[in-house]
C-alpha positions in Angstrom: 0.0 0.0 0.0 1.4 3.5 -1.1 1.5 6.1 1.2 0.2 9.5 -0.3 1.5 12.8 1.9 -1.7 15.3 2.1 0.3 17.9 3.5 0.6 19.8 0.0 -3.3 19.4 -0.6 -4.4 20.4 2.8 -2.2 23.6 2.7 -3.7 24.2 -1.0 -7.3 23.8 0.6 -6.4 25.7 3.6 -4.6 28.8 1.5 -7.7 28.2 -0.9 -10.4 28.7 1.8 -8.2 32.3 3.7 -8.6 33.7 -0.1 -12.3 33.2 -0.3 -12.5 34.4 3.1 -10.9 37.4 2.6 -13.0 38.2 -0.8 -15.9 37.5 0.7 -15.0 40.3 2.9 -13.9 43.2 1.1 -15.8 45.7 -0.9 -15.1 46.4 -4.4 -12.8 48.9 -5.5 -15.1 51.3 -6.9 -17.7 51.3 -3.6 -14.3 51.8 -1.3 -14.5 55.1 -1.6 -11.1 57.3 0.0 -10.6 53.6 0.7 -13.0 53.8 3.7 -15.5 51.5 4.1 -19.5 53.1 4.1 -19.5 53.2 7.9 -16.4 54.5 8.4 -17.0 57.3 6.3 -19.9 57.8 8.1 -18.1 58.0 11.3 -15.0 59.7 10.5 -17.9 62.1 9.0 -19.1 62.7 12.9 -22.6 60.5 12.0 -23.3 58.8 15.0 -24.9 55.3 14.1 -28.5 56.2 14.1 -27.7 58.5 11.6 -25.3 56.5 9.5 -27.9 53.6 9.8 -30.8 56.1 8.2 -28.7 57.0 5.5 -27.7 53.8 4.7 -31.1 52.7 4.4 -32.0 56.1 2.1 -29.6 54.8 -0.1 -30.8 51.6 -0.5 -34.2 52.4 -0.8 -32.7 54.7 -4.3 -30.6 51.7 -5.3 -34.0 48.8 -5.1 -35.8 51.4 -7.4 -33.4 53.4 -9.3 -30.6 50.3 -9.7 -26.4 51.5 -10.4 -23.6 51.2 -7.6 -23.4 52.8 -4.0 -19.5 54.3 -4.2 -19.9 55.9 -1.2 -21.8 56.6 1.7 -24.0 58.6 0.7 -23.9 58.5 -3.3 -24.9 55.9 -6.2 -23.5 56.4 -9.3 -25.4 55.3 -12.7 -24.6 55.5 -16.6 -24.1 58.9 -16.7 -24.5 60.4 -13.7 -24.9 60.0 -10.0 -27.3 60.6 -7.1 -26.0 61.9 -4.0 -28.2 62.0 -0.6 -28.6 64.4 1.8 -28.1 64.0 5.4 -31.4 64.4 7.5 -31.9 67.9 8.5 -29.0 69.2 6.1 -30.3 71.6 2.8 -27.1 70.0 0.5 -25.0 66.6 0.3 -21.8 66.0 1.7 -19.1 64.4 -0.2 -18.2 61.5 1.8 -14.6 61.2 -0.1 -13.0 63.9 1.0 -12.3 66.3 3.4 -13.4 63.8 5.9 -17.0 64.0 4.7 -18.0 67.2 6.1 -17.1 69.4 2.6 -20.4 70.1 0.1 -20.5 67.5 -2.8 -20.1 68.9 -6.0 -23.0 70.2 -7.7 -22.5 70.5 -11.5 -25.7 72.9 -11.3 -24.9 75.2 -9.2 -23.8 77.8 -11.7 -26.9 78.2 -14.1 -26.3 79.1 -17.5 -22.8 76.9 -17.6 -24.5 75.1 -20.4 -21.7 72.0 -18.5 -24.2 69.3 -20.2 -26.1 68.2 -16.9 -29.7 68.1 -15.6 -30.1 68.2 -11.8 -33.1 67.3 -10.0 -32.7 68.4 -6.5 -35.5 66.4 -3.7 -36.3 69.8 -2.1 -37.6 73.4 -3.5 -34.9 76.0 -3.8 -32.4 73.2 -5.8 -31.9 71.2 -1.9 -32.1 68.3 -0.5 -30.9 64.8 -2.4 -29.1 65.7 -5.6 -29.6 63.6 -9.0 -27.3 64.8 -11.1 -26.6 63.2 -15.2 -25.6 64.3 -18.2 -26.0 61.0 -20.9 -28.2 61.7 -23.6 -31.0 59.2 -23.8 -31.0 57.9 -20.4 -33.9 57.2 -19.0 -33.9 57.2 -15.1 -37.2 56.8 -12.1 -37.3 59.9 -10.7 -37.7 58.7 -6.7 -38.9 62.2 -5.5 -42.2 62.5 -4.4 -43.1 65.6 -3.6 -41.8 69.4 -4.2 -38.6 69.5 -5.4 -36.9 71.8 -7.9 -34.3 71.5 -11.3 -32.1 73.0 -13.4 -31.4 72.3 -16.6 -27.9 73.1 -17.5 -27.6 71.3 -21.2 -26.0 72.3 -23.7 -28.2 75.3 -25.2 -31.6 74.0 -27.0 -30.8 70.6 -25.6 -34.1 69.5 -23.9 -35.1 67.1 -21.1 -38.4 65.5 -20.7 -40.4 64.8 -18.0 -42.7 61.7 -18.2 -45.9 60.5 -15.8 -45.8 56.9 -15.0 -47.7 56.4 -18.1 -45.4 57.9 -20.5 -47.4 60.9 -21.1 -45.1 64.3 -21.6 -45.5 66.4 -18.6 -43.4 69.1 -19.6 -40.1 69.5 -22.0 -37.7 71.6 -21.2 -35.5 73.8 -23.0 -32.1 74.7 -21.9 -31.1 76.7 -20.2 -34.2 76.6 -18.0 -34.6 76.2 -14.2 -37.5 75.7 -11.5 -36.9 76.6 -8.1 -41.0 75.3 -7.1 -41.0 72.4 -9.1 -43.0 69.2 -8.5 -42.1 65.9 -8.7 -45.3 64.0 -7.5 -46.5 63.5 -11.0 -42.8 63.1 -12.4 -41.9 59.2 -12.7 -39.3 59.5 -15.8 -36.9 61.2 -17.7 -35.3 61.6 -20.4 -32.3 64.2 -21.9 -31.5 65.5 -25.3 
């Protein structure tokens, strides 16, 4: 009878099984953010857990309905654009990768009349609140806002953006450069730019 040594094989399973350990583990690249996990951007942001559990959950109500990839904790990116969520109680989101998550994210409509290519739809009246921000012609995207709200459409010039009921039906196109600081986005289920 021939002796067989399972040394080898049992350090190949064992070195097999701490790999798909630590995989299982890790976040991808592109939702590592500052390399920081979600939560501890959210505490190294000064969100205590209640708060960094409610905006977790924000986010993943928006990623169930609207779909793309949480990069951060506290915005999803999609094909061609991004939405970034406020925190409760705050009129504009935070950028979560730098500055240790206490600096104003980047609002690519902030400076009407750039003509920069993007339409923002802000949650809240007066361009506040949760920020969806795109720019891809074409794309079509749920517009998760349910009330109030406000936009700005900073296409290119005569480029125009859409906005659809949940029927389809045009509610209202709009011509750039054109803004609404008292918009409403009960009726508003879809969009669509250029």
């Amino acid at each position: 009878m021939k002796l067989v040594d399972t040394k080898p094989r049992l350090l190949l399973i064992a070195a097999m099984a701490v790999l798909a350990l630590v995989f299982s583990m890790q976040t991808s690249a592109p939702a590592r953010a500052a390399g920081l996990s979600f939560a501890a951007q959210a505490e190294r942001a000064g969100l205590n857990s209640q708060q960094a559990k409610a905006l977790q959950s924000k986010v993943d109500r928006y990623l169930k309905t609207m779909g793309g990839s949480q990069v951060s904790a506290n915005e999803i990116d999609f094909k061609g654009g991004k939405l970034t969520v406020a925190l409760p109680g705050e009129a504009h989101p935070r950028d979560f990768t730098s500055g240790a998550g206490r600096l104003a994210a980047t609002d690519h409509c902030a400076h009407y009349y750039d003509a920069n290519g993007y339409f923002c739809a802000y949650e809240g009246s007066n361009f506040t609140g949760d920020e969806l921000q795109w720019s891809a012609c074409g794309v079509i995207k749920n517009i998760n806002f349910h009330h109030g709200g406000s936009w700005r459409n900073n296409q290119t010039r005569d480029q125009v953006a859409t906005m659809y009921d949940k029927d389809w039906n045009v509610l209202k196109s709009s011509l750039a450069p054109e803004k609404d600081a008292n918009g409403d986005w009960y009726h508003v289920w879809h969009m669509q730019l250029c």
